[in-house]
C-alpha positions in Angstrom: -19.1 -17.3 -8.0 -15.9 -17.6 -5.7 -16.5 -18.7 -2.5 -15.2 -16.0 -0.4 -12.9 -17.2 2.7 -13.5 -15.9 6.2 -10.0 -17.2 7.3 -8.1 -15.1 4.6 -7.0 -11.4 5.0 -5.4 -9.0 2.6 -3.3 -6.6 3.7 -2.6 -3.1 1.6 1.0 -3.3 2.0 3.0 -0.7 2.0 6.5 -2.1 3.7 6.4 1.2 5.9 5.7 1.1 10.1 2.0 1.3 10.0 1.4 -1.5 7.4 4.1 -3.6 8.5 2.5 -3.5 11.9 -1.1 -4.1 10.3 0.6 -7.7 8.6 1.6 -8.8 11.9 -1.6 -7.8 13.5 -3.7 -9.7 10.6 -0.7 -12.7 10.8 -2.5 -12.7 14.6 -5.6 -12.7 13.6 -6.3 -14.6 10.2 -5.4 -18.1 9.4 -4.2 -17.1 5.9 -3.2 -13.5 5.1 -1.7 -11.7 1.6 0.0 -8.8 0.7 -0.6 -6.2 -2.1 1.7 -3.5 -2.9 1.6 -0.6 -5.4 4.0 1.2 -7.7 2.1 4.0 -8.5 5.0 6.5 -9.7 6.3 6.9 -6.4 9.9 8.5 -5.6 10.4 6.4 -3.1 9.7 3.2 -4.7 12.2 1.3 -3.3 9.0 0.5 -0.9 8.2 -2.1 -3.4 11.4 -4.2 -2.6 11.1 -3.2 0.9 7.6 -4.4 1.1 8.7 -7.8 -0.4 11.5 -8.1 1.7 9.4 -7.8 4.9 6.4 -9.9 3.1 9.4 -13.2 3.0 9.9 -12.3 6.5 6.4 -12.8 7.5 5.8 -15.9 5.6 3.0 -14.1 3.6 1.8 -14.4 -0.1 3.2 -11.2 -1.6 1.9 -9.3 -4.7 3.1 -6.0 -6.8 0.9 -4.4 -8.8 1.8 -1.4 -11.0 -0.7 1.5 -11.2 1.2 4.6 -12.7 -2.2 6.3 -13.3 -2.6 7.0 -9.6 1.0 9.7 -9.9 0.3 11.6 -13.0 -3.3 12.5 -12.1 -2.7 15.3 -9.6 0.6 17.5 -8.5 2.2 16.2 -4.9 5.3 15.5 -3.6 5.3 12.4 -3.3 5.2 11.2 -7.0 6.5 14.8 -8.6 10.1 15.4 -8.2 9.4 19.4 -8.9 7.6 20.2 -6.3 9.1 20.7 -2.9 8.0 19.0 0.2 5.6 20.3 2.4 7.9 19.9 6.2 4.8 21.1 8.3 1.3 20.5 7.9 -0.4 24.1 5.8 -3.1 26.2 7.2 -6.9 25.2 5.5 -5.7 22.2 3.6 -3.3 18.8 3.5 0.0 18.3 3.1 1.5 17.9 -1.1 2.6 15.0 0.5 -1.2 13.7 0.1 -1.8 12.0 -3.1 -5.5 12.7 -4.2 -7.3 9.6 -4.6 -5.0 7.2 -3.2 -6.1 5.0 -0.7 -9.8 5.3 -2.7 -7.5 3.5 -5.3 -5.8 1.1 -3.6 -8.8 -0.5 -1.6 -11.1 -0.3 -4.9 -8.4 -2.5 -6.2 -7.9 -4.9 -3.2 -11.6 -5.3 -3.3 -11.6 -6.4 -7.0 -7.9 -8.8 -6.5 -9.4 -10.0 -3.0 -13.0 -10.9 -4.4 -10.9 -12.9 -7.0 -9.5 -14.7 -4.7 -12.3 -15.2 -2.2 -10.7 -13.4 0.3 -13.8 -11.7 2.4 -11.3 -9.3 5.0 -9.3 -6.1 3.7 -6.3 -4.6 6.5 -5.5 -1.3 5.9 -2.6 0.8 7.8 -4.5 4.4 7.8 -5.2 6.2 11.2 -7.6 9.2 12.1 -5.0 9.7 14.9 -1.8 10.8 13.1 -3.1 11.4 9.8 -1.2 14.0 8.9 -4.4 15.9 7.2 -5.2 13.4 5.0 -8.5 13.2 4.1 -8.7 9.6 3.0 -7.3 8.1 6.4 -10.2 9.0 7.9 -12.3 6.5 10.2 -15.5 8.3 8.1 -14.2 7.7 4.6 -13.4 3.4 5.5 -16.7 3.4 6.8 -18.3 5.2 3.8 -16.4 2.8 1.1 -16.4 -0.4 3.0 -20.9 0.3 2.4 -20.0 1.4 -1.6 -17.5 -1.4 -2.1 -20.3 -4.3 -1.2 -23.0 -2.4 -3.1 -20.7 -2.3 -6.0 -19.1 -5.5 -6.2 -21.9 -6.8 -4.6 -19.9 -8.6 -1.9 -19.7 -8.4 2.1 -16.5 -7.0 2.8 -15.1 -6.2 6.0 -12.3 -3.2 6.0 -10.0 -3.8 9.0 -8.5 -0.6 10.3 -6.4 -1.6 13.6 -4.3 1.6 13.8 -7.4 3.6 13.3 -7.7 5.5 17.1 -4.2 4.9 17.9 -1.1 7.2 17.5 2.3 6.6 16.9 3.0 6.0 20.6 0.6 3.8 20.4 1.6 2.1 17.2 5.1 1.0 18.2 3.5 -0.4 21.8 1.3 -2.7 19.0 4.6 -3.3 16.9 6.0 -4.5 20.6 3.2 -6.8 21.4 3.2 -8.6 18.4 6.7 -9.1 18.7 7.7 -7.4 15.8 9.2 -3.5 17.3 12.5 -4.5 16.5 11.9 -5.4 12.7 9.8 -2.6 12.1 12.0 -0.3 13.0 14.9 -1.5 11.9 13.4 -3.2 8.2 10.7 -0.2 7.7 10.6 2.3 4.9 8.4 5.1 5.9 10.8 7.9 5.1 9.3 10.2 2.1 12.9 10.0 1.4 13.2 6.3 1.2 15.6 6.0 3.3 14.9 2.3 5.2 15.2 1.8 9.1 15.1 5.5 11.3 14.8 7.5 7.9 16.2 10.7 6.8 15.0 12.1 10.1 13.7 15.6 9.2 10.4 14.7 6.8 7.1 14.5 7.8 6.9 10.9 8.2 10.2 10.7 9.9 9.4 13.4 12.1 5.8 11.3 13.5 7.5 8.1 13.5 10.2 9.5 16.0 8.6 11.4 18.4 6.4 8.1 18.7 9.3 6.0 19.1 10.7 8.2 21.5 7.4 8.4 23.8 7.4 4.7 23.4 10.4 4.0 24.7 10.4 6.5 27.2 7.1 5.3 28.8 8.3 1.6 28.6 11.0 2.5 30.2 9.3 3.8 33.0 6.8 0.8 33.5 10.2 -0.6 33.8 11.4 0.5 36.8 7.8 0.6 38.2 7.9 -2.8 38.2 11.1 -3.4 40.0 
């Protein structure tokens, strides 16, 4: 059996604001930490080169993995160029910007490349906060596989969610401690448009990420001149 390394973190990397600012907070926090990304049919997968991009930046072990199977399964946006974006959140349901399954993929599959690898910690970007309706970002739903995961795999797992109860105000002011506002926002694909840096500025994700830039910089402007 592998001998599973406390020191080690992987990080479900995306290359977008949230996981970007999750590598630098496990980079903080773990002797040793790896990235995963997924091409999973994605429009926007220019991610992927995104993600590797900001991985060489960080100095961190960096892995694609291609899982198609994840895009055809279910109709959404975000994978199915004939269906039309969702710009605001629906009544009784999540945005087609939610792909069904997906983050229940993703850390199923960390858990199997991580326990490979001995690596004991998994980092994961979702947040209860700004979560846009998705089910699966839910602080309930980490909790609920991190238990299934170590019965399964029969390992003791521990899923790190540091953006979990903070917004997007609160995301960039973690971005700024560690360091690291200037790359994210400037090296970041979060746009559902892929485009990199401030995005297309009118989809969902772009909308979030500005008005919690905005409110950032705003409110550290005004520590500012408290302090003078």
């Amino acid at each position: 059996m592998m001998q599973m390394n406390h020191d080690c973190a992987l990080v479900v990397f995306s290359g977008g604001q949230d996981s970007t600012t999750c590598l630098f907070w496990a980079k903080a926090h773990f002797r040793e930490v790896h990235a995963l990304t997924f091409s999973y049919g994605q429009k926007h997968v220019h991610e992927v080169d995104v993600a590797e991009r900001i991985a060489g930046l960080a100095g961190v072990r960096f892995e694609r993995m291609d899982v198609p199977l994840i895009g055809t399964l279910a109709k959404n946006a975000l994978t199915d160029g004939s269906v039309r974006m969702d710009e605001e959140k629906p009544a009784g349901g999540p945005p087609n910007t939610f792909v069904p399954g997906r983050n229940l993929f993703f850390l199923s599959i960390a858990a199997v490349y991580a326990r490979e690898r001995g690596i004991s910690h998994l980092v994961t970007g979702v947040s209860e906060t700004d979560y846009s309706g998705y089910p699966d970002c839910r602080d309930s739903f980490i909790k609920s596989l991190n238990v299934t995961l170590n019965l399964g795999i029969e390992e003791q797992f521990v899923i790190h969610t540091p953006l979990m109860w903070k917004d997007k105000c609160q995301t960039w002011a973690l971005a700024d401690e560690l360091g690291v506002l200037d790359l994210v926002r400037r090296e970041t694909l979060t746009c559902y448009n892929g485009v990199v840096g401030d995005g297309c500025g009118h989809c969902p994700a772009c909308t979030l990420r500005r008005a919690g830039l905005q409110k950032y910089l705003e409110q550290k402007e005004r520590e500012g001149h408290a302090d003078e």
